[in-house]
One Martini backbone bead per residue (centre of mass of N, CA, C, O) as a GRO file, in nm:
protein
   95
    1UNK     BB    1  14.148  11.506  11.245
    2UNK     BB    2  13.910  11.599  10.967
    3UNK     BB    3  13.747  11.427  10.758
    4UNK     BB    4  13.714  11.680  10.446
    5UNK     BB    5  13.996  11.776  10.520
    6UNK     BB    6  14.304  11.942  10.378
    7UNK     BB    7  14.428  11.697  10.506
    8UNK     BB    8  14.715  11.459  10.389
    9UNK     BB    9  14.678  11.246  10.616
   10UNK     BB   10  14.448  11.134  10.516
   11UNK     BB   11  14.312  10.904  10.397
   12UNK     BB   12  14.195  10.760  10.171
   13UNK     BB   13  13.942  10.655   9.974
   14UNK     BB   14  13.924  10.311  10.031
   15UNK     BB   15  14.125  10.215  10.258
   16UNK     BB   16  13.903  10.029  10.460
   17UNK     BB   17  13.921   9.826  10.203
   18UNK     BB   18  14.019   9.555  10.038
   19UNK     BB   19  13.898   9.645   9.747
   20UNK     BB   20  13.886   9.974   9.753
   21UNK     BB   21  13.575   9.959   9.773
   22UNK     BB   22  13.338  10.221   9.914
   23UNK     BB   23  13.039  10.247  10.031
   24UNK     BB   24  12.743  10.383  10.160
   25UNK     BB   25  12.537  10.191  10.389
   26UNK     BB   26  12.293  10.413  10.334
   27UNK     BB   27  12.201  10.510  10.019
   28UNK     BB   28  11.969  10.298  10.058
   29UNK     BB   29  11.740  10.367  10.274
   30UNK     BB   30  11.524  10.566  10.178
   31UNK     BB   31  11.419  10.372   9.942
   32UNK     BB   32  11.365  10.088  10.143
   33UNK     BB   33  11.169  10.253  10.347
   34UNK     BB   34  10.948  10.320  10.105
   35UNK     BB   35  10.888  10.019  10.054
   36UNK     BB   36  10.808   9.921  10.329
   37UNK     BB   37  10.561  10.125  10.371
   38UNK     BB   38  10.423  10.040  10.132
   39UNK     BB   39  10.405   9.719  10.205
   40UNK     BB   40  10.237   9.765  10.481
   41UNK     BB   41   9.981   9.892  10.333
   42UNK     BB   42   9.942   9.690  10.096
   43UNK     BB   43   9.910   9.432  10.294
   44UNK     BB   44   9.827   9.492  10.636
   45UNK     BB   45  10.127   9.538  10.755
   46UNK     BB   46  10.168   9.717  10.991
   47UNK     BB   47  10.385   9.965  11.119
   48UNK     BB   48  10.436   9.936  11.509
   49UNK     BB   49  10.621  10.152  11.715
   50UNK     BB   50  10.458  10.226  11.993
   51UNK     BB   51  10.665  10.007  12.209
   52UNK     BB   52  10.945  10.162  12.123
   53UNK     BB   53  10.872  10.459  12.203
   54UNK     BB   54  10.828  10.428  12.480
   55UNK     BB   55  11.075  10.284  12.557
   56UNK     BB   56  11.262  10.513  12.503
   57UNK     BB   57  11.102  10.762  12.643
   58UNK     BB   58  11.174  10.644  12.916
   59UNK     BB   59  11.449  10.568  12.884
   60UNK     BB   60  11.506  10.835  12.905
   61UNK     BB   61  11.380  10.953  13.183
   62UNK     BB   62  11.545  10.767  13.372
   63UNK     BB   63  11.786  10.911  13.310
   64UNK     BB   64  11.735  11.164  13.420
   65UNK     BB   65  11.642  11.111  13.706
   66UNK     BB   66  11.922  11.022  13.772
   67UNK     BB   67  12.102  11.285  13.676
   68UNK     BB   68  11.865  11.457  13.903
   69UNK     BB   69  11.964  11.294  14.157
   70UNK     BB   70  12.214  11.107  14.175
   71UNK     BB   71  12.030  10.790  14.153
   72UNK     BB   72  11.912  10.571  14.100
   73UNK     BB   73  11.673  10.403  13.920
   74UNK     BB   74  11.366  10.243  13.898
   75UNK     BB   75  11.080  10.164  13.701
   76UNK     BB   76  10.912  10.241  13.940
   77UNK     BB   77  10.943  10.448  14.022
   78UNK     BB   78  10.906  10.634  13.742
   79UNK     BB   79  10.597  10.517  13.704
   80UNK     BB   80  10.532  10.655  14.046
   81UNK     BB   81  10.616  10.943  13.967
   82UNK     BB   82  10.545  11.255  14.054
   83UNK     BB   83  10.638  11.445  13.815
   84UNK     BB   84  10.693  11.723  13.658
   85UNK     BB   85  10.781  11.817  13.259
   86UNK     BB   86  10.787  12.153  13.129
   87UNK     BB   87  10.914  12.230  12.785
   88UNK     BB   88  10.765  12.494  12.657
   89UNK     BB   89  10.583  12.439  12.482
   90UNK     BB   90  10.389  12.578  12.194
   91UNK     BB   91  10.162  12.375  11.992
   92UNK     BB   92  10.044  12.626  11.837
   93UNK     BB   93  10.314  12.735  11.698
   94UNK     BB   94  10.328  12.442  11.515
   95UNK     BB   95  10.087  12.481  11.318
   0.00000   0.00000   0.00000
């Protein structure tokens, strides 16, 4: 079943509520992600997630190198790793 399609055996819209009414629990995060962007701002409380983006992008990074190499990698070997991976972007073509 595929859902949005006009399969008569879909679920109701609301059938997974108890109270019988579900809302996007998503619908108000735009709203809200600018609410606290602008209070982070105004307020001198900077939101800094750039040691959370490192982690994410590194720990990418560790599943592929563990993936092309076929096994296990440790973060030491990773951070030790002399491998050079150039995705081919020309970022003068993207300004």
């Amino acid at each position: 079943m595929i859902w949005g399609s006009s399969d008569k055996s879909a679920p109701a819209q609301g059938s997974f509520s108890a109270s019988g009414s579900f809302s996007d629990n998503l619908a108000q995060a735009d709203s809200e992600k600018q609410k606290a962007f602008i209070h982070s701002i105004s307020s001198g409380q900077f939101h800094n997630q750039a040691a959370l983006g490192v982690e994410s992008a590194l720990t990418a990074m560790l599943g592929r190198q563990a993936a092309y190499t076929g096994h296990e990698v440790t973060w030491d070997e990773q951070l030790a790793s002399n491998e050079h991976w150039d995705a081919g972007i020309d970022l003068n073509k993207l300004g």
